[in-house]
N, C-alpha and C positions, 0 to 999 in steps of 0.2 A: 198369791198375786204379787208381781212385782213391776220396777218400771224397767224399762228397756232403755239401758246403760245410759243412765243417766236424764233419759229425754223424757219427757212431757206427759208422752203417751203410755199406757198402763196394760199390762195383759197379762193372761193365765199362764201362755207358755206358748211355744210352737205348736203345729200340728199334731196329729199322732203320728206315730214315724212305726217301723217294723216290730221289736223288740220290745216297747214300751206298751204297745197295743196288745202284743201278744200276750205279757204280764198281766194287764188287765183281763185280757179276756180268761187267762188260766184263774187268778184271783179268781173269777166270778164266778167259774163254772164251778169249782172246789164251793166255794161260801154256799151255792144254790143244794150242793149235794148233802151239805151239812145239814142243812132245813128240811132235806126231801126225805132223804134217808132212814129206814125207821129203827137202823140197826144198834144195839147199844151194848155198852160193857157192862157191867157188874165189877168196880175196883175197889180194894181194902186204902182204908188212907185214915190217919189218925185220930180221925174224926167219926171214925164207923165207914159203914160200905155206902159208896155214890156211884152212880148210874151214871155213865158219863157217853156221849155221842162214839160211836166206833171210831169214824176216821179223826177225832181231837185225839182217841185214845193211839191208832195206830201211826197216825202222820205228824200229830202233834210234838214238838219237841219235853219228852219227860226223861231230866234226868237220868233216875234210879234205870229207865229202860236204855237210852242211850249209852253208858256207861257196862252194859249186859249187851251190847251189841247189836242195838236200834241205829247206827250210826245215818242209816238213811233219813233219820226226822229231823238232822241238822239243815238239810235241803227243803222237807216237806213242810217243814212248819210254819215257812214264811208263805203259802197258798194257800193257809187256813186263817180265820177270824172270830173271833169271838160276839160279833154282834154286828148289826147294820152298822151302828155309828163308828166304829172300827174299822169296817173296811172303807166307809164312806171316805173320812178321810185318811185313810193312809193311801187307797187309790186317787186322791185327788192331788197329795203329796205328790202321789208316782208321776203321774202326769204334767202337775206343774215344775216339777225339777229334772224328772225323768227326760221328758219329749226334749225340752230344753239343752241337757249335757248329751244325748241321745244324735242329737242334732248336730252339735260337734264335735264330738270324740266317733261317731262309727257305730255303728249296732254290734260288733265284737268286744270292743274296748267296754263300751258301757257294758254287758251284759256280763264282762269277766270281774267288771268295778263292782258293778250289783251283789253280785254271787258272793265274791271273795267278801263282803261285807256283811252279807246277810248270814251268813254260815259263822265267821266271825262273831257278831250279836250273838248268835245263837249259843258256841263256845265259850263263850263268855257269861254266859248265863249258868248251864252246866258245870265250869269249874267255879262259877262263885256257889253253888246252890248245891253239890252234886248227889246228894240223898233227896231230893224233893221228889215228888210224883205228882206234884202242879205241873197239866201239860202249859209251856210256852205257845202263842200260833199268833201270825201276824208278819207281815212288811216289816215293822216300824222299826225293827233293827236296819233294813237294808237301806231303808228312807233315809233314816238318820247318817247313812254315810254318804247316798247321796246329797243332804243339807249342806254335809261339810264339804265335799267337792265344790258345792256352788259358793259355798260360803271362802274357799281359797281363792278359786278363779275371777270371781264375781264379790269381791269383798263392800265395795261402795254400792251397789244396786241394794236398793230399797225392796225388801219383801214389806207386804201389806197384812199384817195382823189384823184378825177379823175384816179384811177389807179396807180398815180405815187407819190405824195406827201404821203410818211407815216408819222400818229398822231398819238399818244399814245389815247388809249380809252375813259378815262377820259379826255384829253383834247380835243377830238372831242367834246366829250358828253357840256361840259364846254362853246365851242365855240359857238355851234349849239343853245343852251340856251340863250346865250349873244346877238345873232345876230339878234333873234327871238323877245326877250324882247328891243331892242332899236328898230327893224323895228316898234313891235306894239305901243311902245309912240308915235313915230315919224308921223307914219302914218295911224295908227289904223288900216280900213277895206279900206282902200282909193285905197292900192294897189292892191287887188284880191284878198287877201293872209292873211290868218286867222292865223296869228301869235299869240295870244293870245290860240287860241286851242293848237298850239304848244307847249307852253307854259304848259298851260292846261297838256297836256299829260306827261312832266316832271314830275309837279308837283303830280300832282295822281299816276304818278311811286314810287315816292317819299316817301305819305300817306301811300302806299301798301308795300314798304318795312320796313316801321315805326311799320306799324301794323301787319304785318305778315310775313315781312321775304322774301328773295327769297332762291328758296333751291341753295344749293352751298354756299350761305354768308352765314348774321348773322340772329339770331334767333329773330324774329318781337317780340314788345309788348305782344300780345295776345297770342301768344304760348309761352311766356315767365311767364307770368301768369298762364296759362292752366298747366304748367309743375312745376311750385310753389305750385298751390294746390292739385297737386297729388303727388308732395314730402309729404307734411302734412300729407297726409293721409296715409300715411306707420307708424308704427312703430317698434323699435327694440326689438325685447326682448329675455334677458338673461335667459337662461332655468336653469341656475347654481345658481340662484336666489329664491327662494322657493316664494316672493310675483309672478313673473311670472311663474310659473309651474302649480300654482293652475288656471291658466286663461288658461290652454292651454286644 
């Protein structure tokens, strides 16, 4: 929940818009098949053999499988969840930050922001972890870069923790970074809770605005360049000039 740039009035976020609906709606259908499903692995893990859901086992992002050439769980992982109160709000994330940057960057722009982020967390989780057979599954790598998108564009708007605590943007953003980075020293994968993908997603929000920019800020590396050698390629010329008259 935040307020709208600055004013009075207070709300969740935009509409649902193309791209951010359809997120949800994939979220949900995946999470329902996870519950419905009755199919299951039998896998070895240091602890002895655990029983674990098929599609955590096959979609889920695990390491040790990834690294063996699961490459497609770095996509899959993020339309799996671990429980009701997981998907609850990491979809409620999506939606109030999603619909929101969805709204004005483009349903392409966001959806390349999304991706490249959530894949990202994910990568980031695999080379800090890369022998684990903990499957990763969840958003909240891709959330979290959308946080930081909003948290650049949108630095002074107030997000409403629990509803009632209002943070300026950037220092949610700030917070949420800090808390994430001391849980994963402290405790790595110990807690449930993939903090380094968190992490992860920042950081790839980060790359993505270094390199290219979000629309609404500043102008990324690469379209800074792209727009340097199409200055080059212009030139002026004086027609009052008799060496440029003869070229015309």
């Amino acid at each position: 929940m935040y307020d709208d740039r600055g004013e009075r009035q207070t709300s969740f976020g935009p509409g649902l818009r193309g791209v951010v609906l359809m997120l949800l709606l994939w979220n949900g259908i995946l999470f329902l098949l996870q519950q419905m499903l009755p199919w299951h692995v039998v896998m070895p893990t240091r602890a002895g053999f655990v029983e674990q859901n098929a599609l955590t086992y096959y979609l889920g992002l695990r390491a040790d499988a990834f690294w063996h050439g699961w490459i497609w769980q770095a996509v899959t992982y993020m339309f799996l969840h671990g429980g009701f109160t997981h998907i609850l709000f990491n979809m409620l994330g999506l939606w109030m930050f999603g619909s929101q940057l969805e709204a004005e960057w483009g349903s392409r722009t966001f959806l390349k922001y999304y991706f490249f982020t959530g894949i990202g967390a994910g990568l980031t989780n695999v080379a800090i972890f890369p022998h684990s057979s903990m499957p990763t599954v969840g958003a909240s790598g891709a959330l979290y870069g959308l946080l930081l998108a909003y948290g650049v564009l949108y630095p002074h708007r107030k997000i409403y923790l629990y509803f009632i605590i209002g943070i300026p943007a950037w220092l949610f953003v700030t917070g949420f970074g800090l808390f994430a980075l001391v849980n994963g020293v402290a405790m790595g994968q110990g807690a449930g809770i993939a903090h380094f993908a968190h992490l992860g997603g920042l950081l790839f929000g980060l790359i993505y605005t270094w390199l290219w920019g979000l629309p609404g800020g500043r102008i990324g590396l690469l379209r800074r360049r792209r727009m340097a050698r199409r200055r080059t390629g212009f030139q002026v010329i004086d027609f009052n000039d008799p060496d440029h008259r003869s070229r015309r």
